[in-house]
N, C-alpha and C positions, 0 to 999 in steps of 0.2 A: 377705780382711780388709776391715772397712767402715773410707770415705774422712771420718769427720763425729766429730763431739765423740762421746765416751764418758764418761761416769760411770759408776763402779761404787760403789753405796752401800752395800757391806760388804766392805772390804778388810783383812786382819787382817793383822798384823805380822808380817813374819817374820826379825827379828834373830835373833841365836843368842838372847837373855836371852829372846824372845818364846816362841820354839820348844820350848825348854826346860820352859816353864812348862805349854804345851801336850802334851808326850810325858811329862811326870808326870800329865797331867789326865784325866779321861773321856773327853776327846776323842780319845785314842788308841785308843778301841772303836769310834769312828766312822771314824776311820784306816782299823782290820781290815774292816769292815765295805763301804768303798768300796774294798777290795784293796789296799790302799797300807801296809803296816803300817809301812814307814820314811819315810811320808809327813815328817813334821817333819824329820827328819835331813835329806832330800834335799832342801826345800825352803828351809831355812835359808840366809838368807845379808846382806848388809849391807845399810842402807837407801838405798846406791846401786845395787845391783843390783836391788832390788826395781824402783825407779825405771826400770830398763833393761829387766824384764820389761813392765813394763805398756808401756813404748814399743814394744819388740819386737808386742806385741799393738794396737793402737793405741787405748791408755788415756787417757785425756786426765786425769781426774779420780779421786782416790778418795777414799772415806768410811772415815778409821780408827778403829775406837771403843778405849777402856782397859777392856779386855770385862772382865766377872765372869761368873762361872760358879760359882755354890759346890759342895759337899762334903755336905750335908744327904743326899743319899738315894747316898749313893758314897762309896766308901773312897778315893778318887782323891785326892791333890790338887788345891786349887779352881783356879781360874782368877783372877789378880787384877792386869790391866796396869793401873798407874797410869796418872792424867793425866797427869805429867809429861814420862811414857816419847813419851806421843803428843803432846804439845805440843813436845817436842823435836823429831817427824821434820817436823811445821807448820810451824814455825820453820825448818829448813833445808829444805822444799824447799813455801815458800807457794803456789806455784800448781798443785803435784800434788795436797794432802795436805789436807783437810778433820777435823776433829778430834769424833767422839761420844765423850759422856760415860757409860761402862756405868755401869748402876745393882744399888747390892747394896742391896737392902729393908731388912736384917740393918742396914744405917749410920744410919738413921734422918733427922736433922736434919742430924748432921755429913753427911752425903752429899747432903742436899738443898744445905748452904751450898757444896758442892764442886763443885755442878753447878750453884748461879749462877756462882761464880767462871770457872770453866771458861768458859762461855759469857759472860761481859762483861768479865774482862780477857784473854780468850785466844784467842776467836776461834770456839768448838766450835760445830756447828751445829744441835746436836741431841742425844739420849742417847738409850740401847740398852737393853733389855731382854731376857734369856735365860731366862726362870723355871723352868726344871728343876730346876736345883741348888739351889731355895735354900729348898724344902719352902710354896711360898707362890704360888696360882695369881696369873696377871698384874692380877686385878681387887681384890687383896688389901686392906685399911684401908694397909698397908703401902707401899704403892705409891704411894699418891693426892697425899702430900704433894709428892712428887716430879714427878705428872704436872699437878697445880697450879700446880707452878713452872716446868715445863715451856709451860705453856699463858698463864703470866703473864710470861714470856720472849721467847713467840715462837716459838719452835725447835718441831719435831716430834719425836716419840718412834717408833723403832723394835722391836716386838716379834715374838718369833720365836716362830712358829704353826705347830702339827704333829706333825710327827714327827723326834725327836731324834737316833737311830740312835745311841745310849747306853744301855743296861742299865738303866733306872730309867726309871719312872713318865711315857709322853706323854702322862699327863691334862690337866699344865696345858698342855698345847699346842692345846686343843679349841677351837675360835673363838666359841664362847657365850660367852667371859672378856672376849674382844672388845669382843664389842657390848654389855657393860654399859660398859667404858669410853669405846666410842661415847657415850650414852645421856647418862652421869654430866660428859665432859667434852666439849659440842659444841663448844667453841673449841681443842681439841687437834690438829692433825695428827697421827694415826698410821698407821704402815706397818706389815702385817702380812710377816713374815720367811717367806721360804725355802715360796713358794705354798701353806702352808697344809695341806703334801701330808699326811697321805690323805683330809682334808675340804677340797679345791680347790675344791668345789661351794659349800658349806656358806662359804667365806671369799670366793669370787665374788659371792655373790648380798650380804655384806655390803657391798661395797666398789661395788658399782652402787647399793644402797640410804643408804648415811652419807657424805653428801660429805664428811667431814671424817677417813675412810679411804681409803687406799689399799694397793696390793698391789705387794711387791717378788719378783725373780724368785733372788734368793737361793738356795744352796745343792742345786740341785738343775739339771741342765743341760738345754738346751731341750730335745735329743732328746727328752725325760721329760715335757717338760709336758702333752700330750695337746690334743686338737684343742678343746676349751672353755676353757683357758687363751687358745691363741691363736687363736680366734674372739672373745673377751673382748676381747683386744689389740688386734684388726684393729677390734672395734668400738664395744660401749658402752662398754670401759673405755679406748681409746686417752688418755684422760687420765690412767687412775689407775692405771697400770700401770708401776714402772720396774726397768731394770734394778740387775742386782747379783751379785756370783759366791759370796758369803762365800771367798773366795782365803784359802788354798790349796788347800781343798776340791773347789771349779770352777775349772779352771785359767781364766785371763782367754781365752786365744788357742779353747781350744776351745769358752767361749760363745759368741765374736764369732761364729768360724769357723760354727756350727751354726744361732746366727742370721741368717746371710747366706743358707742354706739353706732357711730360712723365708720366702721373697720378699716379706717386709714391704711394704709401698708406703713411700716414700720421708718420706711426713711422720708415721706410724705407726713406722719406725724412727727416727727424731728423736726422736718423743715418748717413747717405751720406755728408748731408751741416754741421755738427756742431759737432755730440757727438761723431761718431768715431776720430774726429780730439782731441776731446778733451778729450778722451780717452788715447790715445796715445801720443799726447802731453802733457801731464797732465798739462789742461787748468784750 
């Protein structure tokens, strides 16, 4: 287990009301999928213990977002954790728990006014982006109002690129959606979600190219990343690269554990677990 700060910049909730919402959702085919089918049952538990796992792991930080997920291309139930939910675990435990604002496209303005609020009386550091569910790829008209505000805020925006491991459509996962929002808003930070897998190349070569991209290592465990990931890591991208588990997905103890296997050099594992997050999140 590494001795140094950690951040994980996608940690999801998992109270019973969280888990719940999650084992009605799509996300339960991504459950089956990584063999886990009573994944939420068995990972369920209070926002103290949560707090205990990530110490067990040696978590120092995490990123929670009020994720959205919609219903558009799936009979599922959508996904819809309020701000509140996550402004409550902020509140009782401010120096764990960092607060993103998920975005549903679908809210319009009301969701743009929810994600100043969120971020100027509450603390959030940033909002999320899932575009699967919601029938509208991440460079949408739909979108923009919210990444304007995002960019007129301050805060970066994280969006998940790739592949979904859901039953419905990983088109809008392609990284060309990307880089028009590269392109459209160069004062935005964004972090591309969960490397980008099965075009890690194709989300590489953007994030060496737009400095105002970077790449999280979200939802998929290093064993997996392959030797251009972390060649990336160890070199040109040592800044744009941070970590992330999407928990409970990746458990926290077996990314650490698998990146300690990866014999990082010491200021390369700094930059990965902790200071490019806090960099760009302005921790």
């Amino acid at each position: 287990m590494v001795n140094r700060e950690t951040i994980d910049i996608w940690c999801n909730l998992t109270t019973p009301a969280c888990t719940e919402q999650f084992d009605r959702s799509a996300f339960q085919e991504t459950a089956d999928v990584i063999n886990k089918p009573n994944l939420f049952e068995r990972i369920s538990c209070s926002l103290d213990e949560l707090v205990d796992r990530m110490d067990s792991a040696g978590v120092t930080k995490a990123l929670i977002p009020s994720l959205k997920f919609g219903n558009e291309a799936h009979d599922a139930d959508p996904v819809d954790l309020s701000v509140e939910t996550v402004r409550e675990a902020c509140k009782t435990y401010p120096d764990r728990f960092e607060g993103l604002v998920g975005i549903d496209p679908t809210n319009g303005m009301d969701g743009v006014r929810e994600l100043e609020q969120a971020v100027e009386n509450y603390g959030f550091v940033g909002a999320m982006v899932v575009p699967y569910g919601f029938g509208y790829p991440p460079n949408h008209r739909r979108y923009y109002p919210f990444y304007a505000k995002c960019a007129e805020l301050g805060v970066p925006v994280s969006i998940q690129v790739g592949h979904t491991a859901v039953k419905m459509s990983n088109e809008y996962g392609r990284p060309q959606y990307i880089e028009d929002i590269c392109l459209e808003f160069p004062e935005l930070d964004i972090i591309a979600l969960n490397i980008g897998w099965p075009w890690t190349s194709e989300i590489i070569a953007q994030v060496w190219t737009y400095p105002n991209l970077y790449l999280a290592t979200t939802g998929h465990a290093p064993q997996y990343w392959g030797n251009e990931l972390v060649n990336f890591i160890r070199n040109r991208g040592r800044d744009k690269v941070m970590w992330g588990t999407n928990y409970p997905f990746i458990r926290f103890e077996t990314s650490i554990n698998q990146i300690e296997e990866l014999n990082l050099m010491d200021d390369v594992g700094r930059m990965l677990l902790s200071q490019n997050a806090k960099a760009v999140y302005r921790l």
